[in-house]
ZAPAMI-931575 format. One record per atom (N, C-alpha, C): y, x, z; residue number from 1; residue in one letter. Coordinates in pm, whole numbers. Layout:
Y:X:Z:NUM:A;
...
//
This chain:
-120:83:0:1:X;
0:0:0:1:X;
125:87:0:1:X;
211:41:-61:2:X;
377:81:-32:2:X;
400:86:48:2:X;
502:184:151:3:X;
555:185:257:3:X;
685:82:249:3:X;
696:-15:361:4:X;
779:-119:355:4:X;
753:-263:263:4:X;
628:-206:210:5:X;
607:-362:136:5:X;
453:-336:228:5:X;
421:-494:247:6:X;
279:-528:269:6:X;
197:-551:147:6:X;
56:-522:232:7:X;
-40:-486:122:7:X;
-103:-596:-17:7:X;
-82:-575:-143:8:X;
-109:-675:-187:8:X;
-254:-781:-178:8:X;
-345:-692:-120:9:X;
-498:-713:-120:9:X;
-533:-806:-16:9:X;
-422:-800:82:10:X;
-416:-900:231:10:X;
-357:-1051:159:10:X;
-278:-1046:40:11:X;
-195:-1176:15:11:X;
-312:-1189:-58:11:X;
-420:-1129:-173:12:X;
-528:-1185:-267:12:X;
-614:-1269:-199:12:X;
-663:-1154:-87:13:X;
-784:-1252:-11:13:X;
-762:-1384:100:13:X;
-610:-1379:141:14:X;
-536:-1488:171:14:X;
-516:-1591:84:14:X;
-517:-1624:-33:15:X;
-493:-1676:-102:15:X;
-663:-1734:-157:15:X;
-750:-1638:-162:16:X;
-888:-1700:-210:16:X;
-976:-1813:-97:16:X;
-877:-1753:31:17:X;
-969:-1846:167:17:X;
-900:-1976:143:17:X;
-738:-1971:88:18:X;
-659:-2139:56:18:X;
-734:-2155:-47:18:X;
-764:-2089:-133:19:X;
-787:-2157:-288:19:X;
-944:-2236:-257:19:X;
-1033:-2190:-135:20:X;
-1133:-2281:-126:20:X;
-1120:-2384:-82:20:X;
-1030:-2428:-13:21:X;
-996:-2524:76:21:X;
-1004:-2613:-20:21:X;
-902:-2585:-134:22:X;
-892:-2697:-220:22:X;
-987:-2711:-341:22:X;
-1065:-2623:-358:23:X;
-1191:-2617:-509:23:X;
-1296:-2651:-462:23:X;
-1332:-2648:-378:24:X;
-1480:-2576:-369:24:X;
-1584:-2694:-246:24:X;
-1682:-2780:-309:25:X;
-1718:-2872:-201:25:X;
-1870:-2881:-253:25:X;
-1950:-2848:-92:26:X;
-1905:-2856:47:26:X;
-1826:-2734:85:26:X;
-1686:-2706:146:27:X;
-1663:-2599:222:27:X;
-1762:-2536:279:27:X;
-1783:-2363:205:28:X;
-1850:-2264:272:28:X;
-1760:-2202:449:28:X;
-1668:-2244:419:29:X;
-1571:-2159:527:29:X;
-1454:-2275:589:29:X;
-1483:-2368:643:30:X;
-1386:-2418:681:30:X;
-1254:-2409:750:30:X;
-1157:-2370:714:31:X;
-1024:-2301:745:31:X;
-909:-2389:732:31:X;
-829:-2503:833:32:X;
-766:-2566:853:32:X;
-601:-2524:837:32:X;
-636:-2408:855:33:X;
-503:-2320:830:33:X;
-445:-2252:760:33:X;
-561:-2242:621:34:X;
-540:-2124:534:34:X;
-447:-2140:416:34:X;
-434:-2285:436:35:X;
-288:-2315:317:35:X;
-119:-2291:391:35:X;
-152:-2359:496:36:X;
-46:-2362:622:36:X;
14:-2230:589:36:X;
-50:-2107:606:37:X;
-51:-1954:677:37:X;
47:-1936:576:37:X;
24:-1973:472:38:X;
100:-1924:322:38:X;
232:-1965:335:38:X;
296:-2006:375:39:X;
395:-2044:401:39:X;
423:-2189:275:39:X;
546:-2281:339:40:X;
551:-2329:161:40:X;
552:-2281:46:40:X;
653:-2204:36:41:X;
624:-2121:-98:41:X;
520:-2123:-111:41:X;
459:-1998:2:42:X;
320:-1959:-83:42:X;
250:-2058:-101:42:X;
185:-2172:-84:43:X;
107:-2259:-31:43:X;
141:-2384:-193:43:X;
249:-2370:-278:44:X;
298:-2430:-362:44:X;
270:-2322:-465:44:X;
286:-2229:-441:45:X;
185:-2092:-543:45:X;
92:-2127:-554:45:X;
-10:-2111:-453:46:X;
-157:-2120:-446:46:X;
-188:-2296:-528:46:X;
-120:-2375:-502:47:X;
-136:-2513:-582:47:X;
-93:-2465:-725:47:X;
14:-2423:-791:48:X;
18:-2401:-878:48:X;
-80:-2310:-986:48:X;
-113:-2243:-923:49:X;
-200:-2135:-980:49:X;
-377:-2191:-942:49:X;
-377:-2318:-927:50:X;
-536:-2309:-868:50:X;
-607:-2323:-1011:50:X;
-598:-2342:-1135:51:X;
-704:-2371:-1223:51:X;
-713:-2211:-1281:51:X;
-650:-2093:-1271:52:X;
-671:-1973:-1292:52:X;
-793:-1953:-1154:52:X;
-747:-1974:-1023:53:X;
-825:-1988:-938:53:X;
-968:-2001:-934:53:X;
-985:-2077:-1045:54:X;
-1114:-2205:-1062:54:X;
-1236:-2086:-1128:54:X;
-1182:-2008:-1200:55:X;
-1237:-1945:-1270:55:X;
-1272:-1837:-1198:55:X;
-1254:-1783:-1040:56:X;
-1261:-1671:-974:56:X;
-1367:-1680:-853:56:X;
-1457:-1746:-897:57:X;
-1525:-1792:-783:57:X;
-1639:-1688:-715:57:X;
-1647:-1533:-799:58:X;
-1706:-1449:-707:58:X;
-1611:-1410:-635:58:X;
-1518:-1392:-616:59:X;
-1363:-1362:-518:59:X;
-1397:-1446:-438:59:X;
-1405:-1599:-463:60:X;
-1394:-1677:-297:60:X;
-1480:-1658:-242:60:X;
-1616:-1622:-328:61:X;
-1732:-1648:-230:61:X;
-1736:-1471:-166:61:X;
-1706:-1382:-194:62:X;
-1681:-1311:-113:62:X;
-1617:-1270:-16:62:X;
-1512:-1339:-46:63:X;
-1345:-1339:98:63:X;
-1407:-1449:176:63:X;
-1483:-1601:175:64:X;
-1496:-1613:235:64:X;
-1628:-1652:292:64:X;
-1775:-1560:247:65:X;
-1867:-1534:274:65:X;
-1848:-1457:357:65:X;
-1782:-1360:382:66:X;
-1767:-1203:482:66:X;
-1703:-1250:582:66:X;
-1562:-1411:618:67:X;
-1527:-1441:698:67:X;
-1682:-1517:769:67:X;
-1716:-1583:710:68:X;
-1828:-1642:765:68:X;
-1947:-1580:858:68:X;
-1986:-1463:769:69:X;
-2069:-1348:892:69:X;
-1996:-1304:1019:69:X;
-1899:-1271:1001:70:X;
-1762:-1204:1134:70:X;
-1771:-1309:1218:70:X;
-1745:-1440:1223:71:X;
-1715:-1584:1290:71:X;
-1861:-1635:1317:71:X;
-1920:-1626:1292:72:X;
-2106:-1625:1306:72:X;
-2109:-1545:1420:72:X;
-2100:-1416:1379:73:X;
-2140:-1252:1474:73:X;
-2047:-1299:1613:73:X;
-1915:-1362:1600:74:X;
-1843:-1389:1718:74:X;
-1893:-1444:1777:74:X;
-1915:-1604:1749:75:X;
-1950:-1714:1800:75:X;
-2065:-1679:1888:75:X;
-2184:-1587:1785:76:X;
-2324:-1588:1900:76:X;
-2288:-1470:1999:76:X;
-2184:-1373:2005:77:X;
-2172:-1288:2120:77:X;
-2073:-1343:2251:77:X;
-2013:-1428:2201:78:X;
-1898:-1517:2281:78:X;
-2015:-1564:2356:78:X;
-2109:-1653:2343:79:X;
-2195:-1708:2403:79:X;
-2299:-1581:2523:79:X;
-2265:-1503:2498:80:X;
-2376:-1415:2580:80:X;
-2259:-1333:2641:80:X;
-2143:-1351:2641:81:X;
-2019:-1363:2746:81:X;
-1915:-1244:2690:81:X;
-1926:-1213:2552:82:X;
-1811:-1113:2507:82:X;
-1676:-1186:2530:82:X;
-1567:-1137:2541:83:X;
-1424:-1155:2542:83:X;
-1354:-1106:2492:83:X;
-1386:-987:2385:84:X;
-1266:-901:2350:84:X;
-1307:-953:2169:84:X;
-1187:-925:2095:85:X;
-1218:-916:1974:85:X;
-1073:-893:1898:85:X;
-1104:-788:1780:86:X;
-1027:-703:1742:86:X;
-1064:-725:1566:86:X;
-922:-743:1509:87:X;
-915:-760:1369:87:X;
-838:-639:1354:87:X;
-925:-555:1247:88:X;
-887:-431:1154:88:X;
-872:-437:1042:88:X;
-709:-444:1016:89:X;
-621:-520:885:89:X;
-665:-653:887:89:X;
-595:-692:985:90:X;
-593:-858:970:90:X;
-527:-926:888:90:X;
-434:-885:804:91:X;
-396:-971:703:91:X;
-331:-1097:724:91:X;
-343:-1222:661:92:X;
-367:-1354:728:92:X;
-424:-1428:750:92:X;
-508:-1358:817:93:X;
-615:-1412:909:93:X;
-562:-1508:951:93:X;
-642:-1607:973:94:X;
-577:-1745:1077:94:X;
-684:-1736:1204:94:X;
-790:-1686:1244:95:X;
-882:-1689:1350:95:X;
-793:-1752:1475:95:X;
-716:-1643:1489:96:X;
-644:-1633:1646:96:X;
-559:-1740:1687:96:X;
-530:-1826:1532:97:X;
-426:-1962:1554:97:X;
-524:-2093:1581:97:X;
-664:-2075:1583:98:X;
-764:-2154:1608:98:X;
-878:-2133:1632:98:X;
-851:-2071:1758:99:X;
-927:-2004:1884:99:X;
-989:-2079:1894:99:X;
-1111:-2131:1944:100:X;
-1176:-2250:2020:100:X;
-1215:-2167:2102:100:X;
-1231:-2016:2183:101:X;
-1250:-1976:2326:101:X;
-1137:-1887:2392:101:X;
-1143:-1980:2499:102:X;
-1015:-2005:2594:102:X;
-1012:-1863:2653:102:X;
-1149:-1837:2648:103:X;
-1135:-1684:2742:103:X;
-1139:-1564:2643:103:X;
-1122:-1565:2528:104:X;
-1142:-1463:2416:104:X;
-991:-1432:2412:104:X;
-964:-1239:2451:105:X;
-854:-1205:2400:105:X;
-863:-1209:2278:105:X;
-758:-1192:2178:106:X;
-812:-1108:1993:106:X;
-636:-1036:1992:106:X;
-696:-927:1946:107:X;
-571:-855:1853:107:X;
-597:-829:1774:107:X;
-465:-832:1631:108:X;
-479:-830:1508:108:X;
-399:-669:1483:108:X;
-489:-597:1421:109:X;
-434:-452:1425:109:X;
-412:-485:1256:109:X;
-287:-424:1224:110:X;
-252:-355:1091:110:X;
-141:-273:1077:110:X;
-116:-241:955:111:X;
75:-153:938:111:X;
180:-228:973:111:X;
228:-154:1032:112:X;
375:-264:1073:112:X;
439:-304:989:112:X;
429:-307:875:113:X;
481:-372:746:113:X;
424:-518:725:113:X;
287:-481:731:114:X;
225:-593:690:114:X;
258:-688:793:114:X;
216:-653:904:115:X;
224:-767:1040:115:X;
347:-787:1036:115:X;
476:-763:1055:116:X;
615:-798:1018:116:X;
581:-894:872:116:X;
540:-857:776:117:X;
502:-998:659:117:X;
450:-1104:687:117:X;
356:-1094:808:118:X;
263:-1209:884:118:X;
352:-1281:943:118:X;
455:-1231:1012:119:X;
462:-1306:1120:119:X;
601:-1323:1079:119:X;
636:-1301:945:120:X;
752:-1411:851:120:X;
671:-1495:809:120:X;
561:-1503:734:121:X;
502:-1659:723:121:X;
490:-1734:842:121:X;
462:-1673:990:122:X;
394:-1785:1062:122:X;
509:-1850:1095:122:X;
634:-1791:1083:123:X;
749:-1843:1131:123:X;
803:-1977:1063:123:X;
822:-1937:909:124:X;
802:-2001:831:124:X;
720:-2164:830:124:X;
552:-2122:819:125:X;
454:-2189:853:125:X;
479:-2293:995:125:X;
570:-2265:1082:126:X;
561:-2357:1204:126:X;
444:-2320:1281:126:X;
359:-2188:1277:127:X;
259:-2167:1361:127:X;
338:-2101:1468:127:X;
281:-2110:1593:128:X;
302:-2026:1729:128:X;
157:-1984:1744:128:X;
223:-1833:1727:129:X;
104:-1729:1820:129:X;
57:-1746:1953:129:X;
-70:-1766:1994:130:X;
-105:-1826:2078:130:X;
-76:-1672:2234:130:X;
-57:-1744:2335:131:X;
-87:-1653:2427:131:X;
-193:-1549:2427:131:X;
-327:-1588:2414:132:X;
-421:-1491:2363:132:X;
-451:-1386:2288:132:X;
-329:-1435:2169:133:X;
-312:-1287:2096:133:X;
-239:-1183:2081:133:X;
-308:-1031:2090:134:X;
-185:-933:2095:134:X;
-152:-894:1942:134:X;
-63:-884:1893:135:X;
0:-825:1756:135:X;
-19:-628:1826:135:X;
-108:-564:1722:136:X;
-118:-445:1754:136:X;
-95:-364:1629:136:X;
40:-351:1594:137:X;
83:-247:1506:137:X;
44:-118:1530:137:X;
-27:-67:1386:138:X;
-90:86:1390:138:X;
-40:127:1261:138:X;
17:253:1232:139:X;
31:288:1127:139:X;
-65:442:1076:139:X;
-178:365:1028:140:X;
-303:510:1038:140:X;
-242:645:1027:140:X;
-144:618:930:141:X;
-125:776:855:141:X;
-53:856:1008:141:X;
-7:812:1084:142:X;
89:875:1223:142:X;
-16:908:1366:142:X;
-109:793:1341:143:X;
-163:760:1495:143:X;
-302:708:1399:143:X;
-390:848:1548:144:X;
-523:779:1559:144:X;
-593:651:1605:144:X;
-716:556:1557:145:X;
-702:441:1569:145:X;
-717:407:1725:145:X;
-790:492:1811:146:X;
-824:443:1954:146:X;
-691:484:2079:146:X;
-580:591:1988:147:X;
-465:588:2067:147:X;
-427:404:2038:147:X;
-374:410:1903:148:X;
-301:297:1866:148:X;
-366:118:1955:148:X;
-500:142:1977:149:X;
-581:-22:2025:149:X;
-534:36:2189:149:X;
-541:182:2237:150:X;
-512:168:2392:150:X;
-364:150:2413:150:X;
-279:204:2278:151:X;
-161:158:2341:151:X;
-135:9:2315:151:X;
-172:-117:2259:152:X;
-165:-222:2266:152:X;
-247:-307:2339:152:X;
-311:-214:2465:153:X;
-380:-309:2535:153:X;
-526:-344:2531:153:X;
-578:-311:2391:154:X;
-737:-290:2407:154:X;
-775:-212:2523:154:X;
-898:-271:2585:155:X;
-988:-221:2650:155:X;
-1131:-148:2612:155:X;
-1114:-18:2645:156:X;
-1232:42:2532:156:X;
-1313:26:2638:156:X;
-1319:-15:2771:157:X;
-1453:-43:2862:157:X;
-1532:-163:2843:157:X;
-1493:-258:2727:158:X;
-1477:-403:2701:158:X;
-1605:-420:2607:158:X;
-1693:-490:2611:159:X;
-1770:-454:2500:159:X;
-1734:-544:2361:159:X;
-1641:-591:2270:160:X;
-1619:-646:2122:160:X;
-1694:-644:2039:160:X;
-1627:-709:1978:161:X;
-1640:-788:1819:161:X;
-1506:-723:1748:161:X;
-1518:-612:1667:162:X;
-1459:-538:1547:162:X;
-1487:-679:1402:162:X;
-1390:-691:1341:163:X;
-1393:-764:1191:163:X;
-1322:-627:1123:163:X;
-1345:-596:1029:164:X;
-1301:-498:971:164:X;
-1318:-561:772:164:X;
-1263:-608:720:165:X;
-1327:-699:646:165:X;
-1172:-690:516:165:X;
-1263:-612:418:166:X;
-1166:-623:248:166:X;
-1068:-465:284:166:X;
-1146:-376:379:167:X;
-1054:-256:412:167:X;
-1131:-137:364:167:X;
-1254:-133:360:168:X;
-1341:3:323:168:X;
-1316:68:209:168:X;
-1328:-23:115:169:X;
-1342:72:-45:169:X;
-1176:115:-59:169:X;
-1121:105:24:170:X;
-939:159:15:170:X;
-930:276:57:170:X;
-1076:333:129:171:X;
-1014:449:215:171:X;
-1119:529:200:171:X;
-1106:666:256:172:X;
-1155:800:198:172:X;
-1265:791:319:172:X;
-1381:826:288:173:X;
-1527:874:349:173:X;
-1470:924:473:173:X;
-1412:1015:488:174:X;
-1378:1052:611:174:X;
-1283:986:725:174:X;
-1192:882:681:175:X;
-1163:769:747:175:X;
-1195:697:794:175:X;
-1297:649:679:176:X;
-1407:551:713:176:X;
-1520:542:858:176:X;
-1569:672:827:177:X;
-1657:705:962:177:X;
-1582:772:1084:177:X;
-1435:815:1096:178:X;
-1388:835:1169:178:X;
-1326:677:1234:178:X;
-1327:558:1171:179:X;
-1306:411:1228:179:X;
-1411:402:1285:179:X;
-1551:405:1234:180:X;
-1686:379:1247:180:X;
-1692:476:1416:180:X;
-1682:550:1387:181:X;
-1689:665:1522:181:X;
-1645:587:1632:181:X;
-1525:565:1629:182:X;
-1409:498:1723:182:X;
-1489:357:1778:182:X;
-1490:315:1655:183:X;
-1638:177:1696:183:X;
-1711:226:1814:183:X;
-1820:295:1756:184:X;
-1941:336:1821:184:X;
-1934:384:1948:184:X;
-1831:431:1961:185:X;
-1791:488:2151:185:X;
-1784:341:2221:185:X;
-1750:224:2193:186:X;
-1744:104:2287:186:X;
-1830:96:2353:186:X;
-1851:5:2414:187:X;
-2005:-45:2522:187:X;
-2064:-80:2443:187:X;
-2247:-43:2498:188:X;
-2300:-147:2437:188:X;
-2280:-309:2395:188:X;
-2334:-318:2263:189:X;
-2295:-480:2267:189:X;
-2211:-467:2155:189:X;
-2148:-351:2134:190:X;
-1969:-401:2053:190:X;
-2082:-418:1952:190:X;
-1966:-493:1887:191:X;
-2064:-457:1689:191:X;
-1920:-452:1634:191:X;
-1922:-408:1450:192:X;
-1850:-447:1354:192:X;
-1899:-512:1297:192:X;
-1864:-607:1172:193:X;
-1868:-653:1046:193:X;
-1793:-571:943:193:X;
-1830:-506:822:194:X;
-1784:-494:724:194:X;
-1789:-522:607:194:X;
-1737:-479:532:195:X;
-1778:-545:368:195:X;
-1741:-337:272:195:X;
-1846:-357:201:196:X;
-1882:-226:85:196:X;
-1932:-238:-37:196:X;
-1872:-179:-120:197:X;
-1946:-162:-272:197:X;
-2060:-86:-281:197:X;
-2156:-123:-376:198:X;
-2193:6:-408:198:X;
-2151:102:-562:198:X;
-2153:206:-550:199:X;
-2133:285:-668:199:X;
-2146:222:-767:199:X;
-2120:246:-868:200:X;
-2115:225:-1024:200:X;
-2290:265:-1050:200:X;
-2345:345:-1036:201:X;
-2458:404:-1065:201:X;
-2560:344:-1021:201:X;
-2544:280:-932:202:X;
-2647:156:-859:202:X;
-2671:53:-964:202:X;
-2550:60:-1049:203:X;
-2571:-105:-1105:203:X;
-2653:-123:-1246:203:X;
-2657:-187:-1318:204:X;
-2722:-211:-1467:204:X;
-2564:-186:-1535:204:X;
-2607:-179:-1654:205:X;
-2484:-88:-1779:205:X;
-2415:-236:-1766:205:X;
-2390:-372:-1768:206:X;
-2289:-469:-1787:206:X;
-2188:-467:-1661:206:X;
-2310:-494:-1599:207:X;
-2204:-453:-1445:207:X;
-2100:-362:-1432:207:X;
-2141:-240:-1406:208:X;
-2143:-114:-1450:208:X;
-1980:-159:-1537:208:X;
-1962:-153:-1637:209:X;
-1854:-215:-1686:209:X;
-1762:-316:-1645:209:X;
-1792:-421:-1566:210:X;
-1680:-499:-1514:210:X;
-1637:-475:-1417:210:X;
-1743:-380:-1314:211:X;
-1649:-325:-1182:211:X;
-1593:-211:-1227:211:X;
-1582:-147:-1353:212:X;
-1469:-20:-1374:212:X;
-1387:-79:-1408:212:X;
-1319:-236:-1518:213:X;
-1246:-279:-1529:213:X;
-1137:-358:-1417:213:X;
-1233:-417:-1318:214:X;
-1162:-429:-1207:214:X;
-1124:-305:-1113:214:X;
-1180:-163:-1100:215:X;
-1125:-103:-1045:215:X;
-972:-56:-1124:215:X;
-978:-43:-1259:216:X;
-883:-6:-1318:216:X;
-790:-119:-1283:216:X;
-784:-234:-1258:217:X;
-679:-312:-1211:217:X;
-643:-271:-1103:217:X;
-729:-246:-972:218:X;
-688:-230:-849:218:X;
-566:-96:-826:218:X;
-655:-24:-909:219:X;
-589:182:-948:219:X;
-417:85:-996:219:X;
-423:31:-1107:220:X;
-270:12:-1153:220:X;
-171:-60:-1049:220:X;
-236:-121:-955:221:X;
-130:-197:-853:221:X;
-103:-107:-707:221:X;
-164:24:-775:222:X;
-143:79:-656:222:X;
-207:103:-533:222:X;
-354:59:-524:223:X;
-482:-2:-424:223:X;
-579:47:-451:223:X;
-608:156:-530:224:X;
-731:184:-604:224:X;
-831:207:-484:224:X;
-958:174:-535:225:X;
-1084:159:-458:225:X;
-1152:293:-455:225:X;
-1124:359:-355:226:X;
-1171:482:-284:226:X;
-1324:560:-247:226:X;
-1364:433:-224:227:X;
-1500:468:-141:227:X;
-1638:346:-186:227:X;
-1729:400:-176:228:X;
-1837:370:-229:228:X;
-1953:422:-175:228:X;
-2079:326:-111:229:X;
-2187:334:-25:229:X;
-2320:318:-87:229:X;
-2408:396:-101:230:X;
-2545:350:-134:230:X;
-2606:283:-9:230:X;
-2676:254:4:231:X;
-2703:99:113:231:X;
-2785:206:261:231:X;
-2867:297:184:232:X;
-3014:356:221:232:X;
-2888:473:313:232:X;
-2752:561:249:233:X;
-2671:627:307:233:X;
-2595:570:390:233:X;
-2544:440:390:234:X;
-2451:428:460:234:X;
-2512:374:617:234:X;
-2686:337:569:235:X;
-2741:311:723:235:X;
-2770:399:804:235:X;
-2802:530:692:236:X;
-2855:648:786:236:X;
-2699:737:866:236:X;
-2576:709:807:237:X;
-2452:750:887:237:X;
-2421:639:1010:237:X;
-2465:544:984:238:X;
-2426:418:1113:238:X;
-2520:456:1216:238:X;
-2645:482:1166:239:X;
-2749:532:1271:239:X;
-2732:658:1370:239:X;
-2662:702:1270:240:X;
-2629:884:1303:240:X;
-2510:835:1428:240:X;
-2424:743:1426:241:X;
-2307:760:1463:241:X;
-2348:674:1617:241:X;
-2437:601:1635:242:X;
-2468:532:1723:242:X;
-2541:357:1766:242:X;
-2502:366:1614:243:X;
-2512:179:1589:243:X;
-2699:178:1597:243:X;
-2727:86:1663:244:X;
-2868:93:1653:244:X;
-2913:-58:1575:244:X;
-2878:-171:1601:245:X;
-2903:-263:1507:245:X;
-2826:-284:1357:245:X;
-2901:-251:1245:246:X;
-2809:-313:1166:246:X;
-2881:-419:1103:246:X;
-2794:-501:1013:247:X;
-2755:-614:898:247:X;
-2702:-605:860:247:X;
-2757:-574:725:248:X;
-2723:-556:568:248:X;
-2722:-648:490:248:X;
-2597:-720:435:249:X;
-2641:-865:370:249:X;
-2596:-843:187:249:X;
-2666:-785:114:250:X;
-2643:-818:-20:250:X;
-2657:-965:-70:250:X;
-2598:-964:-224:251:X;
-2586:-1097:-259:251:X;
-2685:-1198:-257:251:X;
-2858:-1131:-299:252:X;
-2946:-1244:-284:252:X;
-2928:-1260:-81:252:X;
-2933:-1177:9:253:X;
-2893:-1266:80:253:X;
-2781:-1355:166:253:X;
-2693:-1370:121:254:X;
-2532:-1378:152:254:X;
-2605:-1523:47:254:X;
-2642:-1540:-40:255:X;
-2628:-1616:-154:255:X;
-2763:-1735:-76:255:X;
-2874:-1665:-26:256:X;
-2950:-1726:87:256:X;
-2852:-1828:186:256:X;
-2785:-1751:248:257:X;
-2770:-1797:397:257:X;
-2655:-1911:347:257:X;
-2549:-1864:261:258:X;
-2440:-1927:259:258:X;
-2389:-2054:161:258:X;
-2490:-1957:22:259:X;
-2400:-2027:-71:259:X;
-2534:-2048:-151:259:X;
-2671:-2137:-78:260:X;
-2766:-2157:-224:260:X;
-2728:-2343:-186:260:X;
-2835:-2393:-313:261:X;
-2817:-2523:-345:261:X;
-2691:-2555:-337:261:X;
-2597:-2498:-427:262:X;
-2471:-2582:-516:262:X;
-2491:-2586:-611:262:X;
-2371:-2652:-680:263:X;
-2409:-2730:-794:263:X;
-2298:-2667:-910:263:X;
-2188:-2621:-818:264:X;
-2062:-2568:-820:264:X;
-2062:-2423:-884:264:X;
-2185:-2351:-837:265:X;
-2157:-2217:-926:265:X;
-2053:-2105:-877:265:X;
-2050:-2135:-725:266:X;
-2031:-2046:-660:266:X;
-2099:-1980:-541:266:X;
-2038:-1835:-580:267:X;
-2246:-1713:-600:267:X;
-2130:-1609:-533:267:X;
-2195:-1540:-400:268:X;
-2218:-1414:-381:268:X;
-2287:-1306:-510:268:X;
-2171:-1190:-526:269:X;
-2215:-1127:-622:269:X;
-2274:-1038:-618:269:X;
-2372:-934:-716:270:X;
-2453:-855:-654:270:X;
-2372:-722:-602:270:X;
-2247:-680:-645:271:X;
-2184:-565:-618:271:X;
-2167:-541:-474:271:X;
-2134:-641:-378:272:X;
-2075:-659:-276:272:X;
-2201:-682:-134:272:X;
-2169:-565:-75:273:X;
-2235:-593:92:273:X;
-2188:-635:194:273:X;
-2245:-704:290:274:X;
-2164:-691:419:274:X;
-2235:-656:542:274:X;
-2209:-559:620:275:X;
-2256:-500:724:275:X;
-2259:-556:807:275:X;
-2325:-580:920:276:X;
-2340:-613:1047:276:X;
-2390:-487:1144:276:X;
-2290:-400:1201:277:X;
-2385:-307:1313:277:X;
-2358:-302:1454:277:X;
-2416:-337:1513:278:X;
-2435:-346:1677:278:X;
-2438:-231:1714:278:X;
-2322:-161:1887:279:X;
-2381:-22:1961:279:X;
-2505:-86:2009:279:X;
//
């Protein structure tokens, strides 16, 4: 992202969680807020632009297939008495504006650019930030990530729920597992959710071609997609680092759990993973 502008990739996948609201039935992701968040403007964008929309339906089902695992992974650790939970590049997220647990802190970590963009829509939007949530501005490139969560109040004695979700393929291998690291020191119990590509070389020659064309879009806006996981490597570094349970959800199963028997023709795609790893 630009320094002083927020990231464009936070307004895309903001925009694909509204654009289901209104396309897509039965709702995979039910999100009461995700037109709201947009502010009017945006929210009169997203109406305007929905039949380009219509046509993008491995986008929704990935923005909001990957919300769906994260809010899953919450829900069943909330129940076995977690309290902490932490969004990495939260974007506009709406989670924290429709909490249903009373005792769950959440902070939304991103660049202070972006979160200053957030929290002109919510203003906008008529949302109030709930007591529960802390706004935790980090700006990676200055400050390491476990200074930046202790100076806003995270508790690293706490055991969480990390969402980390539409942030990986932006950033360099060594970032990556230096977040992952930072993870893995929590208590037992923490987990992340993530979402990963795999390489170009994984795929069949058609494929293979439409994710270089979409990376070449991402490269021209300034976002280019960085990083890239073979499935078999990226378990044996989570293992290495501490995580002892994982879940690995490629498209046949993401396409299992979430999105089979429609009628609609919206499909988890095969490019796209999403992680689940437990300390």
């Amino acid at each position: 992202m630009e320094e002083g502008k927020p990231s464009r990739t936070a307004w895309a996948a903001a925009s694909h969680r509204a654009s289901h609201q209104l396309l897509d039935r039965p709702l995979v992701f039910e999100d009461p807020l995700a037109l709201q968040i947009m502010d009017p403007a945006g929210e009169a964008l997203v109406r305007q632009n929905i039949e380009f929309q219509r046509g993008r339906g491995g986008m929704r089902a990935l923005v909001v297939g990957r919300s769906c695992v994260v809010e899953d992974t919450l829900a069943a650790a909330v129940k076995q008495g977690l309290r902490q939970y932490v969004l990495l590049g939260a974007g506009l997220d709406t989670f924290a504006y429709r909490n249903p647990y009373p005792d769950l802190r959440v902070f939304e970590v991103d660049h202070p650019d972006t979160q200053a963009w957030k929290k002109g829509h919510l203003e906008r939007a008529g949302i109030t930030p709930p007591a529960s949530l802390t706004f935790a501005p980090v700006n990676f490139e200055r400050e390491a990530l476990a200074e930046g969560l202790a100076r806003n109040g995270v508790d690293p004695a706490t055991p969480t729920v990390f969402a980390w979700l539409g942030v990986v393929p932006y950033l360099t291998h060594d970032a990556i597992m230096a977040t992952l690291a930072t993870i893995a020191a929590y208590p037992p119990g923490s987990q992340v959710v993530f979402d990963y590509g795999e390489p170009r070389e994984n795929l069949p020659e058609p494929m293979r071609a439409l994710l270089q064309a979409r990376a070449q879009v991402m490269a021209s806006i300034g976002e280019p997609w960085i990083s890239f996981f073979d499935p078999t490597d990226i378990a044996a570094e989570l293992r290495r680092l501490g995580f002892s349970e994982l879940e690995d959800l490629g498209g046949d199963e993401m396409n299992a759990r979430y999105f089979a028997d429609r009628g609609d023709g919206l499909t988890f795609g095969p490019t796209a993973h999403v992680m689940r790893a437990r300390v």
